[in-house]
C-alpha positions as CSV (number, residue, x, y, z in Angstrom):
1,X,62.6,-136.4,-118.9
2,X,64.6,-138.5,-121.5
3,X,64.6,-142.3,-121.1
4,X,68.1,-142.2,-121.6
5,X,68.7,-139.9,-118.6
6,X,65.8,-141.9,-116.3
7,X,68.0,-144.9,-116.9
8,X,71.3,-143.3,-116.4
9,X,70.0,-141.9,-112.5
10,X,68.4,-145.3,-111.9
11,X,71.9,-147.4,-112.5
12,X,73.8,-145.1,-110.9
13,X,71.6,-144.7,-107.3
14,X,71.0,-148.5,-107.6
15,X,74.3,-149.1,-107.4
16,X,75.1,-147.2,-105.0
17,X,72.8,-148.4,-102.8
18,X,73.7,-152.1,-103.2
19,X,77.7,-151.6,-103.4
20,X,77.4,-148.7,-100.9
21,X,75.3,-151.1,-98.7
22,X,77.9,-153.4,-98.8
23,X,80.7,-151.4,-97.9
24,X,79.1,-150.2,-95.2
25,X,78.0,-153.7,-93.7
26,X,81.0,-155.4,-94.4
27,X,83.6,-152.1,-93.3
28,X,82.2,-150.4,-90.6
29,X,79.2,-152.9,-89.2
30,X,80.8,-156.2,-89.3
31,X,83.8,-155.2,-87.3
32,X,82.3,-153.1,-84.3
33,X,79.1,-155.9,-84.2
34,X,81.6,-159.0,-83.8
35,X,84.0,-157.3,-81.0
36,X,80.9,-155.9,-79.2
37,X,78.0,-158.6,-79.3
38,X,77.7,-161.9,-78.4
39,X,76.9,-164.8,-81.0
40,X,73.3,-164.9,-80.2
41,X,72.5,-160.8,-80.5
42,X,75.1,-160.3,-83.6
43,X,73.5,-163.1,-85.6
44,X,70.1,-161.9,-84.9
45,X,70.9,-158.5,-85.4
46,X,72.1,-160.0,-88.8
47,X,69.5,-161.3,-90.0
48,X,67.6,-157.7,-89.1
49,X,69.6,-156.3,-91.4
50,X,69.7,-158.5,-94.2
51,X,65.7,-158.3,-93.8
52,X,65.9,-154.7,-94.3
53,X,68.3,-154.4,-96.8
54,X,68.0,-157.3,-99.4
55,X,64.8,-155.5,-100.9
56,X,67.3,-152.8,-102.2
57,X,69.2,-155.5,-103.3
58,X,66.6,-157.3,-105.4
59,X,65.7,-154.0,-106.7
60,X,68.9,-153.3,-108.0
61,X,69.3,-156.4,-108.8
62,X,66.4,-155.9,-111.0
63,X,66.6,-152.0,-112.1
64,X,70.5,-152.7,-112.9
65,X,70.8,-155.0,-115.9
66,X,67.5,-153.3,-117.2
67,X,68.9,-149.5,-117.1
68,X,72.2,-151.0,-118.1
69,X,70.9,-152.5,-121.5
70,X,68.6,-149.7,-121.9
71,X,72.1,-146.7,-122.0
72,X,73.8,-149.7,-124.1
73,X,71.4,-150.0,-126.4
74,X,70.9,-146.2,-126.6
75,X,75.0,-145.0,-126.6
76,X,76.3,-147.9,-129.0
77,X,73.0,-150.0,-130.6
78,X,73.8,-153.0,-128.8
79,X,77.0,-155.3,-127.6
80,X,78.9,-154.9,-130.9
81,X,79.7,-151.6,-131.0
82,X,80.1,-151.1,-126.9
83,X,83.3,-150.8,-125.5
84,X,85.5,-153.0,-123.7
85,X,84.6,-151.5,-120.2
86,X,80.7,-151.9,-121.1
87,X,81.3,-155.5,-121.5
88,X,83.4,-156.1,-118.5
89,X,81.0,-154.2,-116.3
90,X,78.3,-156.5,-117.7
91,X,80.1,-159.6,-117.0
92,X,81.2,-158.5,-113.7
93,X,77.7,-157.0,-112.6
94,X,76.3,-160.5,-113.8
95,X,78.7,-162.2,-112.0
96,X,77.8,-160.0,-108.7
97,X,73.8,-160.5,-108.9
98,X,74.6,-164.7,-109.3
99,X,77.0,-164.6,-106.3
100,X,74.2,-162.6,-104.5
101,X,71.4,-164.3,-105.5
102,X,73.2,-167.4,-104.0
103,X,73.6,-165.7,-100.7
104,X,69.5,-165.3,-100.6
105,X,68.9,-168.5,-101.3
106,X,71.4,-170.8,-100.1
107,X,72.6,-169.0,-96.7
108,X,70.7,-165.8,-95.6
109,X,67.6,-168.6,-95.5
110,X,69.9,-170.9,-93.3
111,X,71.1,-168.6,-90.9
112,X,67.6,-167.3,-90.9
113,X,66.7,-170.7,-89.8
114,X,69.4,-171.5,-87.5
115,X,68.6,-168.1,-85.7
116,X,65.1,-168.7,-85.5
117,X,66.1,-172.7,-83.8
118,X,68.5,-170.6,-81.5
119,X,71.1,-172.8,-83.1
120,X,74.3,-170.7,-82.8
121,X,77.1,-172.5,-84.0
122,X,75.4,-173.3,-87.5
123,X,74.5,-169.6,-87.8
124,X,77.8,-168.7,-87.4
125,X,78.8,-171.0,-90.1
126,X,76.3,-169.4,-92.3
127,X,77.3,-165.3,-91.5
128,X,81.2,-166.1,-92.4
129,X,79.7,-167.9,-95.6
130,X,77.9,-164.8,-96.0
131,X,80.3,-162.7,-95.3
132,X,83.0,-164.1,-97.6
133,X,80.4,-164.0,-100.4
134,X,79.7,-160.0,-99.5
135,X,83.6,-159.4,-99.6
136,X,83.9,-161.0,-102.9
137,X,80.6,-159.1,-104.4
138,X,82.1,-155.8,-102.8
139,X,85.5,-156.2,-104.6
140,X,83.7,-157.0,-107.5
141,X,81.6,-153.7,-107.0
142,X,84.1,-151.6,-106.6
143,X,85.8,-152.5,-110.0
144,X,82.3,-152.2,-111.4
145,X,82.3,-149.0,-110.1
146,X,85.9,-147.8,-111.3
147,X,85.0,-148.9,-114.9
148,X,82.1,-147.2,-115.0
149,X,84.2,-143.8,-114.1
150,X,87.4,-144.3,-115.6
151,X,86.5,-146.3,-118.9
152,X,85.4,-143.7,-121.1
153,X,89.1,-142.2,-119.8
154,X,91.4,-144.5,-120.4
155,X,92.6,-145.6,-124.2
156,X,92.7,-149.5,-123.2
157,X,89.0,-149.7,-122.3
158,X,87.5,-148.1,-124.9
C-alpha cells in the first residue's frame, strides 16, 4: 500500500478517535455521570476513564502531526505551496495536542492524586479544569475536522 494512503487512514482514524473520544466524554458521559453519581464514584470513575483513554490520545497525538506532515509534504512539497486550510488545521491541531498535553500533566495527575487521598473537593476542582480544557480541545476539533472536509471545497481556503 502507498505511504501516502497509510498516512491518509492513520490521520483520519486517529482523529476520530481522540475528537470522537471527546465528544463522547464530554456530550453524553459527563452529563448522565454528574446527575447520577456522587462526587466520590464520578471522580473515580473519571479517572478510569482517562486511564483508558489517554493512550489513544498520546497516540494520536503522536501519529497526527507525523501523518499530517507526511500528506503535506506529499500533496504540495512542504508549507509554501499548502493551502490556507492545511495551515490552519496545523495551527489548530498544534494548539489542541498543547492544551491536551497540559491536561496530562498539570490536572489529570492532580485529580489522580486527590482521588487516590479521597480528597473530594480538590478533585472536583481538577475535573471542571479538565473539563473546560476538553470543551475547548473539542471545539477546536471540530473545526479541525470541518477544514479538513470542506477546505478543498470552498474558494477562500484554498
Amino acid at each position: 500500500m502507498e505511504l501516502k494512503a497509510i498516512s491518509l487512514t492513520l490521520h483520519i482514524l486517529s482523529a476520530v478517535i481522540w475528537v470522537g473520544g471527546m465528544f463522547f466524554a464530554y456530550i453524553i458521559l459527563r452529563p448522565v455521570a454528574g446527575q447520577q453519581l456522587d462526587a466520590p464514584i464520578r471522580l473515580t470513575l473519571w479517572v478510569g476513564i482517562f486511564k483508558k483513554f489517554f493512550p489513544f490520545v498520546w497516540l494520536s497525538v503522536l501519529l497526527l502531526p507525523l501523518t499530517g506532515y507526511n500528506l503535506m509534504f506529499a500533496n504540495w512539497n512542504g508549507f509554501s505551496a499548502a493551502p490556507i486550510y492545511v495551515h490552519l488545521m496545523n495551527g489548530l491541531g498544534s494548539a489542541m495536542i498543547l492544551i491536551y498535553m497540559h491536561v496530562f500533566f498539570a490536572p489529570y495527575k492532580q485529580l489522580s492524586r486527590a482521588v487516590a487521598a479521597e480528597d473530594w473537593p480538590t478533585g472536583g476542582k481538577k475535573l471542571n479544569q479538565i473539563r473546560i480544557l476538553i470543551a475547548l480541545n473539542l471545539a477546536l476539533g471540530l473545526v479541525v475536522i470541518s477544514l479538513a472536509a470542506l477546505g478543498r471545497y470552498s474558494s477562500i481556503l484554498i
